[in-house]
C-alpha positions in Angstrom: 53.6 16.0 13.2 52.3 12.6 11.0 53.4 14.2 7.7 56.0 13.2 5.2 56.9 15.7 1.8 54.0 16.7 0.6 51.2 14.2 1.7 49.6 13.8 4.9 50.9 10.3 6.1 49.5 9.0 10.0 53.3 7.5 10.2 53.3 6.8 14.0 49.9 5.6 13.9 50.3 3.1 11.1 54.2 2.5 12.9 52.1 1.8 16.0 50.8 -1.0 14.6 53.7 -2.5 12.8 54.9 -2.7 16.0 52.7 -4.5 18.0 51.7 -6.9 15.1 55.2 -8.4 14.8 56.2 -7.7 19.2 53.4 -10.5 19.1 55.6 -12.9 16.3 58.6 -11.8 18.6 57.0 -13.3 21.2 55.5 -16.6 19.5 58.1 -17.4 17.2 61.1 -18.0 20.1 59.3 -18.5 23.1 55.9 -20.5 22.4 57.2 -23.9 21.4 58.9 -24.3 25.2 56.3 -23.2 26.4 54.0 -26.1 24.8 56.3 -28.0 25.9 56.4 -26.9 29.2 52.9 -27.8 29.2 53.5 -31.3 28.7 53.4 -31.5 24.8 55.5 -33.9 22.9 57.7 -32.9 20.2 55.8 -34.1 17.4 52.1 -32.6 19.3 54.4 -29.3 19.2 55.0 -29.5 15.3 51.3 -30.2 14.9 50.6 -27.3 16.5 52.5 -25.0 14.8 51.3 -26.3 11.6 47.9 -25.6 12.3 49.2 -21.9 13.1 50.8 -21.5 9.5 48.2 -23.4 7.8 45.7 -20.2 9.1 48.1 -18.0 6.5 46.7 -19.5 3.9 43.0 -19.2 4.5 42.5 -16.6 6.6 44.0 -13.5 4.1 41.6 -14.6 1.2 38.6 -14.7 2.7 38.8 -11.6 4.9 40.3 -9.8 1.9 37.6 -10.9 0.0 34.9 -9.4 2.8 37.0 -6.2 2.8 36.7 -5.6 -1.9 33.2 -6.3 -1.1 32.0 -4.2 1.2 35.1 -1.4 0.8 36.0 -0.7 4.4 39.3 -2.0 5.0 40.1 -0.6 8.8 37.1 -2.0 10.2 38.1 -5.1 9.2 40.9 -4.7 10.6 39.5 -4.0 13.8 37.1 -6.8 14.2 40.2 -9.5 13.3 42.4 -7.4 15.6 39.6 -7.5 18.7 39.2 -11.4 17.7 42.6 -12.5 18.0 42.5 -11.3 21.4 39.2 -12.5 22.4 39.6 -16.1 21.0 43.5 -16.3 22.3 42.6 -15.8 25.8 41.1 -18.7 25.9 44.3 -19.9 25.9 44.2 -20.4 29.7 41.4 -22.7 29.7 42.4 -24.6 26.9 43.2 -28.5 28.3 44.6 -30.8 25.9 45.8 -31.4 22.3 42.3 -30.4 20.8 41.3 -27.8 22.5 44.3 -26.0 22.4 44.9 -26.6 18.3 41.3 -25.2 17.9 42.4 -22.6 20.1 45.6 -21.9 17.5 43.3 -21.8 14.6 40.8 -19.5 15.8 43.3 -17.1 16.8 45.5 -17.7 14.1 42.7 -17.6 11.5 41.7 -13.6 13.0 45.7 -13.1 13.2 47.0 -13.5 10.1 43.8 -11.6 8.8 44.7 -8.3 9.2 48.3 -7.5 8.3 47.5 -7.5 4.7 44.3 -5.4 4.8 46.6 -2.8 6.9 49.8 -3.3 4.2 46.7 -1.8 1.7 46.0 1.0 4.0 49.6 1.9 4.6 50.0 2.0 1.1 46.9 3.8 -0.5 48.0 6.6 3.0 51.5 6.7 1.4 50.0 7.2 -2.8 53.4 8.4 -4.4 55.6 8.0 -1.6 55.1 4.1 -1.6 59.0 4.0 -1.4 58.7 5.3 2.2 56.6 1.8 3.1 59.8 0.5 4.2 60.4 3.6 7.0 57.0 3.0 8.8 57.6 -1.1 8.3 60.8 -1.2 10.0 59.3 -0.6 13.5 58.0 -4.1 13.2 61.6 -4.9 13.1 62.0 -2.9 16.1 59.0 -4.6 18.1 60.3 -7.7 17.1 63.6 -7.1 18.2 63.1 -5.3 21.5 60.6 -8.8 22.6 62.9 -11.6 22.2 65.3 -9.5 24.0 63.1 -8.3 27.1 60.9 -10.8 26.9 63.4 -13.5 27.0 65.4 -11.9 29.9 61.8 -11.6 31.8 61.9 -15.7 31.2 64.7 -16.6 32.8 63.0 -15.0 36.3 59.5 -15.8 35.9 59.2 -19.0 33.2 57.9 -19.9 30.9 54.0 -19.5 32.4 54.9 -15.6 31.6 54.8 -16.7 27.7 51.1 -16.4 27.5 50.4 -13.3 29.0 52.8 -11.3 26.8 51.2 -12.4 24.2 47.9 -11.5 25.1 49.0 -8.0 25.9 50.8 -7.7 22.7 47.3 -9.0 20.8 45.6 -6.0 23.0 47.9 -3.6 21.8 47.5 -4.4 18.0 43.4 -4.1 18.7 44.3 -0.8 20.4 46.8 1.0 17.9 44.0 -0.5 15.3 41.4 2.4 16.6 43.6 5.0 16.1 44.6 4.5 12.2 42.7 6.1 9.7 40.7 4.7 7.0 41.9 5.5 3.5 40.1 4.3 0.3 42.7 3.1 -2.6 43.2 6.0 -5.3 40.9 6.2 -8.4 42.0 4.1 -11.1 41.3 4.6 -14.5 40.2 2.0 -16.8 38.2 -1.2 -16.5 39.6 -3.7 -13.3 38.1 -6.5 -14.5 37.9 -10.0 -12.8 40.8 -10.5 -10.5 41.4 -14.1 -12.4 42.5 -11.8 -15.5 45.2 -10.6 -13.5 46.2 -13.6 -11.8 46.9 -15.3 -14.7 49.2 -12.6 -16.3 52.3 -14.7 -17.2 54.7 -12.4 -15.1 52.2 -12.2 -11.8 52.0 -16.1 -11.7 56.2 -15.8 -12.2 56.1 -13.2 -9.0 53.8 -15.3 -6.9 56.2 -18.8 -7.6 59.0 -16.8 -7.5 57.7 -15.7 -3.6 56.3 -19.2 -2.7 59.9 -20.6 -3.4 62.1 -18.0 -1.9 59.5 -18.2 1.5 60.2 -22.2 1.1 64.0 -21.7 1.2 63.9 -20.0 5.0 62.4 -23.5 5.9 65.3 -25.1 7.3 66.3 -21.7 8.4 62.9 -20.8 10.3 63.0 -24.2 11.9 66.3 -25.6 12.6 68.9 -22.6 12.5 69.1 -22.7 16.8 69.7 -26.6 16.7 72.0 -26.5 14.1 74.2 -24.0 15.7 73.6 -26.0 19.1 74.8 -29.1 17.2 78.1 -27.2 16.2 79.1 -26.1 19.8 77.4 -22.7 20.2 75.8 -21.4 23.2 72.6 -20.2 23.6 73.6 -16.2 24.3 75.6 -16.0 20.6 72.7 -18.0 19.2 70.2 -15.5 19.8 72.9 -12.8 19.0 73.2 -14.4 15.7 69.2 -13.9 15.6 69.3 -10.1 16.7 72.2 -9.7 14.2 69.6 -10.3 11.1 66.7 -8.5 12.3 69.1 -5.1 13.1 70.1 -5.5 9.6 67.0 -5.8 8.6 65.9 -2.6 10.3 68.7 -0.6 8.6 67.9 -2.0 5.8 64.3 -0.4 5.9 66.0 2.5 7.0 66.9 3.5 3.4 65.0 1.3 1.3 62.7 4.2 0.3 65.9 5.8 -1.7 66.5 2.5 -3.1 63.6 2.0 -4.5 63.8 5.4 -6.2 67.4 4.2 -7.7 66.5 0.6 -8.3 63.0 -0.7 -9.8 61.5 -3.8 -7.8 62.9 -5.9 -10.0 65.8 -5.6 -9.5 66.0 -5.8 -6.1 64.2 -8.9 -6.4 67.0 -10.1 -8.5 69.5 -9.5 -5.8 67.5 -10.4 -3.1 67.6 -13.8 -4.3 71.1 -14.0 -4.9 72.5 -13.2 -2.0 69.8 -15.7 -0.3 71.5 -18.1 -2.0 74.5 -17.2 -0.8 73.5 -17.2 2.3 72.0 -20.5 2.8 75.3 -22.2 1.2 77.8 -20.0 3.9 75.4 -21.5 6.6 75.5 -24.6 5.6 79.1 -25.1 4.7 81.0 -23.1 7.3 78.9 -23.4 10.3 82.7 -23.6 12.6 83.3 -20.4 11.4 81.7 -17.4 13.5 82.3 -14.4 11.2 81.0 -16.1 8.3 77.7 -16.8 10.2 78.0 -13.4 11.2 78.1 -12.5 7.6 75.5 -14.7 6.6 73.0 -13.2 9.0 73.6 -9.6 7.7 72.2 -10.9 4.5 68.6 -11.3 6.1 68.5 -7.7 5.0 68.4 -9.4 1.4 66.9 -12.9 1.8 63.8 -10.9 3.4 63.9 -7.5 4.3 64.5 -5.9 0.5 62.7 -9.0 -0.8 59.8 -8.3 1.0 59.9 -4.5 0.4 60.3 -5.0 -3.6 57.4 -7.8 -3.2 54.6 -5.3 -1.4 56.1 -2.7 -4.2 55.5 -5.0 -7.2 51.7 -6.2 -5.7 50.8 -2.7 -4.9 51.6 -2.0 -8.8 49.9 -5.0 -9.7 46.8 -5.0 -8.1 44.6 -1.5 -8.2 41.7 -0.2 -7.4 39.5 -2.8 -5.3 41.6 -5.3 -5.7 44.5 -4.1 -3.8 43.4 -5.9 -0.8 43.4 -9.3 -2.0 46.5 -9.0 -3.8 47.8 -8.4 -0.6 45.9 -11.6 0.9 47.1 -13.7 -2.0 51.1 -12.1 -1.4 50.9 -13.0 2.0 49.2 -16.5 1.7 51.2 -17.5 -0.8 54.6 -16.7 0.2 54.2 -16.7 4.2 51.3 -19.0 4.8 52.1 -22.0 1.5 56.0 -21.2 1.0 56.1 -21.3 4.6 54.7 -24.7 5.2 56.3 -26.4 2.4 59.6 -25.1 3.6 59.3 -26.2 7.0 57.8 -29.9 5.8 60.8 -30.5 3.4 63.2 -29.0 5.7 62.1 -31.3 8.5 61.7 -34.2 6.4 65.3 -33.6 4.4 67.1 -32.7 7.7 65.7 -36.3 9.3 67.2 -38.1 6.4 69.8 -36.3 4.4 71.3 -34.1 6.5 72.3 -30.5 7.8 74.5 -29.7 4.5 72.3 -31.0 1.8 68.8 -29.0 3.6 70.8 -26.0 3.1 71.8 -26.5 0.0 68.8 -27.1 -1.7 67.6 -24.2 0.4 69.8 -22.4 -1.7 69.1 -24.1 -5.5 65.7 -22.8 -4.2 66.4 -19.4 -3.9 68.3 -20.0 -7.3 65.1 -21.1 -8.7 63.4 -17.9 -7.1 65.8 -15.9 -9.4 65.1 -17.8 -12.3 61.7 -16.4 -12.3 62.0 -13.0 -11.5 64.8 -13.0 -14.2 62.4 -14.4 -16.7 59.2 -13.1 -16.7 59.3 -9.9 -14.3 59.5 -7.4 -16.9 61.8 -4.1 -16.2 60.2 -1.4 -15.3 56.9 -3.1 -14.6 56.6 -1.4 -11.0 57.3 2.0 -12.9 60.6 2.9 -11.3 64.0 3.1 -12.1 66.7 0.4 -12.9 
């Protein structure tokens, strides 16, 4: 029965989708590099690559957002992106060469990172006053994610890495599919005058919220990119490396678990306060005690803090922020901003410190970062601005 309290909620239908959106990132994230360069791709052609992937974060959001406020219909959207990632990644097979397959990654990535935020607005106009409960239908991303790296990476070692490809093109299927089946849902009737969205952008404590995402995004650069090769470097095989990885995301998923009751204790704020704190912490334990199992061990069990109550007090805060029609795009803008911008500019200055400074001082100024992050959200995020408690 897809109910929750006293609301009609389509949970396994908007779960299913969760899901299969971030099986796919399982998929890609661990597993596509080797395969480019399985495919003959030097390392830098690989980091090219990639950066055309993230760079689609940026655009893509915005201007589908913007098509979805103007004509109102959000799943349909939704849909089309879904059915176009597909479509433009199977081409995939045929692509030959650096150009062809970069244009390839931008097509796809462009249609990709178009429709999670549109769906994040659906999910949460579904859920009205249960918005707490986002985290319980977003944790079987988590799950997806967790149960690819782990079968699809066993599946690997048999088959290759040739295999790499066609998991993710089922996986891009499946997203198109569990797309059909969720319902439409229009945001709830706001009263009073939206405005412009500009206005709202430039509300002192919004631009605060959008730098204070951007920065804490760019401190998992160095993590993102080099965490495996760092751990490598310091004598660890590859079966507790990715154990380290699972380690996060399960904390992650317990996280979500409950964040629904904290979020009805604690307002957004200030788990965007702690959030950042312990990310600091985190990226100072990593890079100062990386001999030391049960301190990484430690560390990862805060990626239930650097990004899993982050991120849940983040959609919180936009869905407060943003009303009415331009729910959607506030969406966009969160994710561009934080995952598509933060993202980059993490990676680049994580690559380009790690070349010439070092291991120890990436991660440190990964953590000043998330420091920064804090500084923000401690300034100019008022309390009680998302309306809850704390």
């Amino acid at each position: 029965m897809e109910t929750s309290g006293q609301v009609s909620l389509p949970y396994w239908r908007l779960s299913g989708f969760y899901f299969f959106y971030f099986a796919a990132l399982g998929a890609l994230l661990p597993y596509w590099a080797p395969y480019l360069k399985a495919r003959g791709f030097r390392a830098a052609e690989i980091g090219e690559l990639m950066a055309v992937l993230m760079a689609t974060k940026i655009l893509a959001p915005n201007v589908w957002g913007w098509i979805a406020d103007h004509t109102g219909r959000r799943m349909p959207m939704v849909r089309l992106a879904s059915l176009l990632t597909a479509t433009s990644f199977s081409a995939v097979y045929w692509a030959d060469g650096f150009w062809a397959l970069a244009v390839v990654m931008c097509l796809y990535g462009f249609f990709w990172n178009a429709s999670l935020p549109q769906l994040e607005a659906v999910t949460l106009s579904h859920l009205g006053p249960q918005a707490p409960r986002y985290a319980r239908i977003r944790l079987w991303g988590s799950i997806g994610f967790i149960l690819t790296v782990v079968i699809l990476g066993a599946a690997l070692d048999v088959h290759g890495t040739n295999l790499v490809p066609t998991a993710v093109l089922a996986l891009f299927v499946g997203i198109w599919l569990s797309s059909l089946s969720v319902p439409e849902k229009s945001p709830p009737g706001h009263h009073g005058v939206e405005g412009p969205i500009l206005g709202v952008l430039m509300r002192p404590e919004i631009l605060a919220f959008f730098g204070a995402c951007f920065l804490m995004q760019a401190s998992h650069g160095a993590y993102y990119s080099f965490y495996s090769i760092y751990l490598a470097e310091h004598g660890y095989v590859s079966r507790t490396i990715g154990l380290l990885w699972a380690l996060g995301v399960v904390a992650e998923v317990v996280l979500f678990i409950g964040m629904h009751r904290l979020l009805q204790r604690y307002s957004a704020r200030t788990l965007l306060l702690l959030s950042t704190s312990l990310a600091a912490l985190r990226w100072t334990v990593i890079g100062a005690w990386p001999e030391q199992l049960w301190l990484l061990a430690l560390a990862q069990l805060l990626h239930a803090a650097s990004f899993g109550s982050f991120h849940a007090g983040a959609i919180h805060l936009v869905h407060h922020y943003f009303v009415g029609r331009h729910q959607v795009r506030g969406q966009a803008i969160y994710s561009s901003v934080s995952f598509g911008a933060g993202g980059a500019v993490g990676s680049l200055l994580a690559g380009w410190l790690w070349e010439g400074a070092g291991p120890w001082v990436t991660f440190m100024l990964s953590s000043v970062t998330a420091l920064a992050a804090l500084g923000l959200c401690w300034r100019w995020v008022a309390r009680g601005s998302d309306g809850a408690a704390g």
